[in-house]
Biopython code that builds the backbone (N, CA, C, O; Angstrom):
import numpy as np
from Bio.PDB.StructureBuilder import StructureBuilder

atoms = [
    (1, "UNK", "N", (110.722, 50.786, 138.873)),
    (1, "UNK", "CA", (110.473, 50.309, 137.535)),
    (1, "UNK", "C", (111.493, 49.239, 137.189)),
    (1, "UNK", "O", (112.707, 49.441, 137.228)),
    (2, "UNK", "N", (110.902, 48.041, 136.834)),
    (2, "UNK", "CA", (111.704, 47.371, 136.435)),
    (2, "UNK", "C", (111.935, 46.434, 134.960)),
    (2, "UNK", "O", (110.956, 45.887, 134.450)),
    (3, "UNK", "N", (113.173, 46.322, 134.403)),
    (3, "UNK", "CA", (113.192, 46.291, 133.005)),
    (3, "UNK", "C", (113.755, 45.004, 132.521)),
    (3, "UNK", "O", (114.665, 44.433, 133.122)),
    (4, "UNK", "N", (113.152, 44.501, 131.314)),
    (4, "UNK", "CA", (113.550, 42.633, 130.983)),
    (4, "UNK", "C", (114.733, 42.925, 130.564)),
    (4, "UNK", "O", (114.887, 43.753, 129.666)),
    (5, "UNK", "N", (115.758, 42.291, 131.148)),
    (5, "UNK", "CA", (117.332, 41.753, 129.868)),
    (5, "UNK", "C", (116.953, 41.412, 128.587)),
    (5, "UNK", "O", (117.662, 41.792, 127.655)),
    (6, "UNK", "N", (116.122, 40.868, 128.409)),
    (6, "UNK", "CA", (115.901, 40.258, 127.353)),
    (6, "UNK", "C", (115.738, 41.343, 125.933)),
    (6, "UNK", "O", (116.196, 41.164, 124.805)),
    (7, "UNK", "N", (114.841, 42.610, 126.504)),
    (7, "UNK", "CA", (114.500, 43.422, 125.785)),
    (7, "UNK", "C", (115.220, 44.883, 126.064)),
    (7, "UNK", "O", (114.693, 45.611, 126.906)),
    (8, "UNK", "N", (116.535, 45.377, 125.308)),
    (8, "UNK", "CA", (116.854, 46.442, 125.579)),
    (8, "UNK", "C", (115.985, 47.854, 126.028)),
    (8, "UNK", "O", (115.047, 48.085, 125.266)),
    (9, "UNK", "N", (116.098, 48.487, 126.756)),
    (9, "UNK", "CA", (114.835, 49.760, 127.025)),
    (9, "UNK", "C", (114.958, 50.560, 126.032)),
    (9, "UNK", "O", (115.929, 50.998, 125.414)),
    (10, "UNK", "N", (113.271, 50.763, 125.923)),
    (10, "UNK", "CA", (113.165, 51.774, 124.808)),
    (10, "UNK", "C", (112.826, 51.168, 123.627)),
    (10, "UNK", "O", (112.363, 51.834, 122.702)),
    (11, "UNK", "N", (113.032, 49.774, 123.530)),
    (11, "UNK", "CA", (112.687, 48.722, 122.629)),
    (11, "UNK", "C", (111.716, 47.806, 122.594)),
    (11, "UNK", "O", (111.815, 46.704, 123.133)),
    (12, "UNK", "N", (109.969, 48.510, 121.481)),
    (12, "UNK", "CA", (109.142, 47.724, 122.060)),
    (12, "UNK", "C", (108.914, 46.123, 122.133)),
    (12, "UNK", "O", (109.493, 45.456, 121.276)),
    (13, "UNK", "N", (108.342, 45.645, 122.819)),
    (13, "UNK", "CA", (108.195, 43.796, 122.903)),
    (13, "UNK", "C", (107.361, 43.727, 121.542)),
    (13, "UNK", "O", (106.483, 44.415, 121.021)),
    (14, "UNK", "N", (108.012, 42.647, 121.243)),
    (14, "UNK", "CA", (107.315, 41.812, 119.780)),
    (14, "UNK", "C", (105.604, 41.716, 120.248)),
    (14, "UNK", "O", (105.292, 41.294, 121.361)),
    (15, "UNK", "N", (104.616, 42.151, 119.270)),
    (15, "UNK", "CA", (103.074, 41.804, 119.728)),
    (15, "UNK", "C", (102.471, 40.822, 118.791)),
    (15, "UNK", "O", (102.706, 41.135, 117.624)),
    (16, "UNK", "N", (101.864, 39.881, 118.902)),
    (16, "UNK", "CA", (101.279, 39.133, 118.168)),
    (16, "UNK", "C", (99.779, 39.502, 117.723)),
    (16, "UNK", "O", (98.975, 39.744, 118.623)),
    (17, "UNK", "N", (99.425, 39.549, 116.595)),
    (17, "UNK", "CA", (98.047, 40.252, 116.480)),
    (17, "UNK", "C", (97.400, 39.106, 116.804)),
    (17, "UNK", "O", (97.702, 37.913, 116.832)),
    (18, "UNK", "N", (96.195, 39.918, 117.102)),
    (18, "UNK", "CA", (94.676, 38.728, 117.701)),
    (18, "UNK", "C", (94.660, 37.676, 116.143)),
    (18, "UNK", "O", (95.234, 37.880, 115.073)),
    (19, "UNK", "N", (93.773, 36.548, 116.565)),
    (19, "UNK", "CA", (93.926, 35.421, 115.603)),
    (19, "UNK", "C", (94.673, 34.926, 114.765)),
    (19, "UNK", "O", (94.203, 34.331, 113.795)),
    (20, "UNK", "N", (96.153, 35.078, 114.978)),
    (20, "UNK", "CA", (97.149, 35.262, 113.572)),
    (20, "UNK", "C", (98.025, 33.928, 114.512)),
    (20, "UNK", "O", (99.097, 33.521, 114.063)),
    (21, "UNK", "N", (97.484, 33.368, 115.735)),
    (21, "UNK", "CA", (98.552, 32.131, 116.113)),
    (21, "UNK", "C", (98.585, 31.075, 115.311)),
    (21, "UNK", "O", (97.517, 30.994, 114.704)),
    (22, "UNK", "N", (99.166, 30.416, 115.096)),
    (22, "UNK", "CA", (99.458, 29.458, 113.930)),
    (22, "UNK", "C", (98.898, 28.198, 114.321)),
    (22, "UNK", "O", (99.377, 27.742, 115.359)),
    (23, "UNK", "N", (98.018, 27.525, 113.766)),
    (23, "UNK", "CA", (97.172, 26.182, 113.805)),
    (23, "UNK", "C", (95.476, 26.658, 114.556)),
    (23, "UNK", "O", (94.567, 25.877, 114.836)),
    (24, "UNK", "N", (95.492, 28.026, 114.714)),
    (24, "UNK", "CA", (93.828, 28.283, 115.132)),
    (24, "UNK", "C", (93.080, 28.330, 113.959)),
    (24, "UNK", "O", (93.535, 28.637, 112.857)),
    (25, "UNK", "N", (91.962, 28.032, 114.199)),
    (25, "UNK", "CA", (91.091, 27.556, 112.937)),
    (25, "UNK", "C", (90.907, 29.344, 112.368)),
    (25, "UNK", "O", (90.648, 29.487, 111.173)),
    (26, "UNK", "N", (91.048, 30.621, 113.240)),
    (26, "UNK", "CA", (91.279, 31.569, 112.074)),
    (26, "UNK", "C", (92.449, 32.060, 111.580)),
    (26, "UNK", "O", (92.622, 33.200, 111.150)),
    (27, "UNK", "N", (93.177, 31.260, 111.641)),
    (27, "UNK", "CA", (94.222, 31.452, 110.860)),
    (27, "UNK", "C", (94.423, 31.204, 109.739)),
    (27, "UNK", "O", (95.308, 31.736, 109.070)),
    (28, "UNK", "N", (93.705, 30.430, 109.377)),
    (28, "UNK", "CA", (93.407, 29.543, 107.741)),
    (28, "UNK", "C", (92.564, 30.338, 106.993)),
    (28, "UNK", "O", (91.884, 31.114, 107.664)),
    (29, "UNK", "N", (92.437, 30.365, 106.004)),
    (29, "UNK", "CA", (91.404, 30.843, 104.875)),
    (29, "UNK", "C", (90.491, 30.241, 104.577)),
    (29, "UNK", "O", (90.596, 29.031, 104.780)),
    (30, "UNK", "N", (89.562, 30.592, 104.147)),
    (30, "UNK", "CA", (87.980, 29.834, 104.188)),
    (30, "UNK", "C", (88.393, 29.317, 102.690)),
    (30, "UNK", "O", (89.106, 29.893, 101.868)),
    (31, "UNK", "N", (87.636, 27.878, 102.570)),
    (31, "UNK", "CA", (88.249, 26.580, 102.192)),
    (31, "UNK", "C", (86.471, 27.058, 100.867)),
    (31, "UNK", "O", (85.436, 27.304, 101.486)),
    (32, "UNK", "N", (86.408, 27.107, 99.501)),
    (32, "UNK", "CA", (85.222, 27.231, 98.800)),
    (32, "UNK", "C", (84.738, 25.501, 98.899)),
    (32, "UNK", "O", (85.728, 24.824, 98.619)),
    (33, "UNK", "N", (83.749, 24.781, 99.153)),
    (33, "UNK", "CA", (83.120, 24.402, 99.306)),
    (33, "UNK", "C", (82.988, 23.303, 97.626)),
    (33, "UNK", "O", (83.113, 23.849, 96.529)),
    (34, "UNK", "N", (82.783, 22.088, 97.735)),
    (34, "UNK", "CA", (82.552, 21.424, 96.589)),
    (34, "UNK", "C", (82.159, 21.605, 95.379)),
    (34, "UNK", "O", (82.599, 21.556, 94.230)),
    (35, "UNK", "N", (80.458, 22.007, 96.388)),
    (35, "UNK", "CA", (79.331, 22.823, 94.597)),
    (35, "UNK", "C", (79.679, 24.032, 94.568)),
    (35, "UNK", "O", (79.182, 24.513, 93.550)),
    (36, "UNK", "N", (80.557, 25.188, 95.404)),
    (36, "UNK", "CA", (81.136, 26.644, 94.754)),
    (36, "UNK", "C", (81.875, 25.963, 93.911)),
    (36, "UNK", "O", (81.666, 26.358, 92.764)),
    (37, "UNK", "N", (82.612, 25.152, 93.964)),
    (37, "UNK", "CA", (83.686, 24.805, 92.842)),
    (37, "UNK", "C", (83.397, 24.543, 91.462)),
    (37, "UNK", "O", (83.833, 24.971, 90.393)),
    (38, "UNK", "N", (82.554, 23.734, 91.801)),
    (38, "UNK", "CA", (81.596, 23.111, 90.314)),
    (38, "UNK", "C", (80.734, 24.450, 89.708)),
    (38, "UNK", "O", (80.224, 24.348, 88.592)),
    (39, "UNK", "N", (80.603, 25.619, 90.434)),
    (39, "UNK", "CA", (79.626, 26.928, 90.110)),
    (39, "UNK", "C", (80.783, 27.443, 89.601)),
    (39, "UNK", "O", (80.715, 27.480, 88.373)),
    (40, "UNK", "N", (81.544, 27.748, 89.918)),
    (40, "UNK", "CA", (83.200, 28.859, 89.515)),
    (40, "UNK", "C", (83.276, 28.115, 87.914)),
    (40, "UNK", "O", (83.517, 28.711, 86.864)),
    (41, "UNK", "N", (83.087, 27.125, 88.029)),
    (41, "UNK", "CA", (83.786, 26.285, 86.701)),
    (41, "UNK", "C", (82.704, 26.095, 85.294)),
    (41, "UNK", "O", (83.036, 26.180, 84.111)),
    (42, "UNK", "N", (81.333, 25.816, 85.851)),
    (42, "UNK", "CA", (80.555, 25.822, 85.133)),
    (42, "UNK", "C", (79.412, 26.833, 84.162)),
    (42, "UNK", "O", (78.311, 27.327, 84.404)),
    (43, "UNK", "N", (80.244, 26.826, 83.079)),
    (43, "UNK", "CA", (80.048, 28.087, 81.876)),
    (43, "UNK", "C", (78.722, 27.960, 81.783)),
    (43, "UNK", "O", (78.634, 29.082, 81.283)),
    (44, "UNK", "N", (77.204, 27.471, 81.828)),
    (44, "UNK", "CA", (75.844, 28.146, 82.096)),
    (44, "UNK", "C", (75.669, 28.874, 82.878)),
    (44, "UNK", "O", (74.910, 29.802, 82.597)),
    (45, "UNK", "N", (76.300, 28.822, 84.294)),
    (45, "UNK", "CA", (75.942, 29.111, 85.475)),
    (45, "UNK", "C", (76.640, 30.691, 85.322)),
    (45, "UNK", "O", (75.990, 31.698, 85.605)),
    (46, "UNK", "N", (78.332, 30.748, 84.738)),
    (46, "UNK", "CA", (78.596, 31.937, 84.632)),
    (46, "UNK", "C", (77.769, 32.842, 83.763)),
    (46, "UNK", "O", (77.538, 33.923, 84.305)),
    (47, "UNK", "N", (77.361, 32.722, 82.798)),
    (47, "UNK", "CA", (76.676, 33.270, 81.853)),
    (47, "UNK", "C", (75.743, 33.762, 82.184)),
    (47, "UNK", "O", (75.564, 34.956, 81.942)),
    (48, "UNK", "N", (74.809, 33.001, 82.864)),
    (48, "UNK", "CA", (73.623, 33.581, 83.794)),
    (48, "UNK", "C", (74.120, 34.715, 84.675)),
    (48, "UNK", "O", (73.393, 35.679, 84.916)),
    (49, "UNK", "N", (75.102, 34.630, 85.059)),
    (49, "UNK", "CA", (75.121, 35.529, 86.429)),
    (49, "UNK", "C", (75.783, 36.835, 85.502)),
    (49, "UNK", "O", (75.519, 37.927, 86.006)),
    (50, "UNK", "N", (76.652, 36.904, 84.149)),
    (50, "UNK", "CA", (77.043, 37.952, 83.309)),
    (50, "UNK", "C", (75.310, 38.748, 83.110)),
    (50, "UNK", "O", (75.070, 39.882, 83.523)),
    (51, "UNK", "N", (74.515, 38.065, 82.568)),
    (51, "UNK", "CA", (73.406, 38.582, 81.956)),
    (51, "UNK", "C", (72.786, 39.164, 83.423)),
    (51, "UNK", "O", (72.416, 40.334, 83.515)),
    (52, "UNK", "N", (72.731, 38.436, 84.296)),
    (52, "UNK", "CA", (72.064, 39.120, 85.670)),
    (52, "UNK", "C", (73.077, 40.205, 86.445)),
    (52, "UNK", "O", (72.705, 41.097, 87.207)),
    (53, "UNK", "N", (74.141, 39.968, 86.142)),
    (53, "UNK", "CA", (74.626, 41.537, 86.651)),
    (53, "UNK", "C", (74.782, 42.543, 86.046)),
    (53, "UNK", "O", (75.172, 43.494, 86.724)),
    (54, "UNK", "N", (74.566, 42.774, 84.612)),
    (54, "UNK", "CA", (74.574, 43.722, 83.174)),
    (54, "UNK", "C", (72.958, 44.341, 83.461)),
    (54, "UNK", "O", (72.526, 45.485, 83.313)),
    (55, "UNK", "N", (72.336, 43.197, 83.887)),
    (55, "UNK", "CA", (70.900, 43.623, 83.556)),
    (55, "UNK", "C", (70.728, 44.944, 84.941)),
    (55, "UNK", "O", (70.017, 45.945, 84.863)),
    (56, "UNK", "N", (71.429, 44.624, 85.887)),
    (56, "UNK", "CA", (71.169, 45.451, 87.216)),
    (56, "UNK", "C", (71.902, 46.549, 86.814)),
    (56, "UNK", "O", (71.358, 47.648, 86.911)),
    (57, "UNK", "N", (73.330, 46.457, 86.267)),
    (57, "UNK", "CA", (74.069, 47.335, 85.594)),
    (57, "UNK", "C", (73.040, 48.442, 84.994)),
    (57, "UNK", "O", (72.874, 49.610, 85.346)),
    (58, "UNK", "N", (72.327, 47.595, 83.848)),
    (58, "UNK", "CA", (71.421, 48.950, 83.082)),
    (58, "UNK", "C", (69.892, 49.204, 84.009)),
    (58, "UNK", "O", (68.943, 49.894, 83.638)),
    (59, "UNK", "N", (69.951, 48.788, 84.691)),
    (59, "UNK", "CA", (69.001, 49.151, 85.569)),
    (59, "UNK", "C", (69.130, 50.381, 86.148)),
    (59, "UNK", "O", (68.322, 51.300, 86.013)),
    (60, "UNK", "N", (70.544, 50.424, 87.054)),
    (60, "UNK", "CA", (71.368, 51.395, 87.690)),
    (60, "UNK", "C", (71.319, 52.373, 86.971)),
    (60, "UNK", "O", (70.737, 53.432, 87.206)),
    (61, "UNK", "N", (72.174, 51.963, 85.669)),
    (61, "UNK", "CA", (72.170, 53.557, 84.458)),
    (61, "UNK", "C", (71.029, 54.274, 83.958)),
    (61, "UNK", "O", (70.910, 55.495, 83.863)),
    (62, "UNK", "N", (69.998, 53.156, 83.570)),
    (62, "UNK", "CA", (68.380, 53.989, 83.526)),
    (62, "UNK", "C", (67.873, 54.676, 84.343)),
    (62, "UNK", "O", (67.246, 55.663, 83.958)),
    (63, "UNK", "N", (68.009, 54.288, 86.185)),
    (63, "UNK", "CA", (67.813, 55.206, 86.525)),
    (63, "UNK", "C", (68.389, 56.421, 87.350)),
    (63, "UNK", "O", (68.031, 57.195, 88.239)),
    (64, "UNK", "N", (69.439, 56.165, 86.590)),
    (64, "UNK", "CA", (70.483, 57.487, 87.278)),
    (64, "UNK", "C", (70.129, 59.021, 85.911)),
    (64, "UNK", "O", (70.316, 60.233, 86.020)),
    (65, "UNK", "N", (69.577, 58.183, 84.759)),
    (65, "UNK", "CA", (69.544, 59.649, 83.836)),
    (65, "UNK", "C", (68.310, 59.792, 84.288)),
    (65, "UNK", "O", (67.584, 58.821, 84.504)),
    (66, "UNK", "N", (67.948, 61.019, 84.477)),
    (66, "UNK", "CA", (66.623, 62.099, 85.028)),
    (66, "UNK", "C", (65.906, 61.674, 83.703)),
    (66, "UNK", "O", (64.793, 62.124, 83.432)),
]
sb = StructureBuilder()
sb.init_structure("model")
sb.init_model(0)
sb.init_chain("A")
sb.init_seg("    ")
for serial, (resi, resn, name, xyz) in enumerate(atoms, 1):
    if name == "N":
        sb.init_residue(resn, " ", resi, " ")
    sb.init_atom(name, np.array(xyz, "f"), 0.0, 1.0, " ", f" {name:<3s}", serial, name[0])
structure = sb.get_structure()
């Protein structure tokens, strides 16, 4: 058995997790896109989507009471 100088025994080696090397394209965070931006920002578009997820909301609750 033979053992690195480098690394005292008994002392595990540094591991690098999968995709976490620095400059690979998954290393970065996904970048939102132009028109997501203009959607995030634009108060019709939110409003719509308040009223369309409330509406599924009471959808859910109507039919969860027997």
């Amino acid at each position: 058995m033979t053992t690195d100088a480098a690394t005292p025994q008994g002392t595990p080696a540094p591991v690098t997790p999968k995709n976490k090397e620095p400059y690979q394209q998954a290393y970065y965070p996904p970048v939102p896109t132009g028109f997501t931006r203009l959607m995030r920002g634009n108060l019709i578009w939110q409003f719509w989507r308040f009223i369309v997820i409330n509406l599924k909301m009471f959808k859910l609750m109507l039919s969860s009471h027997h």
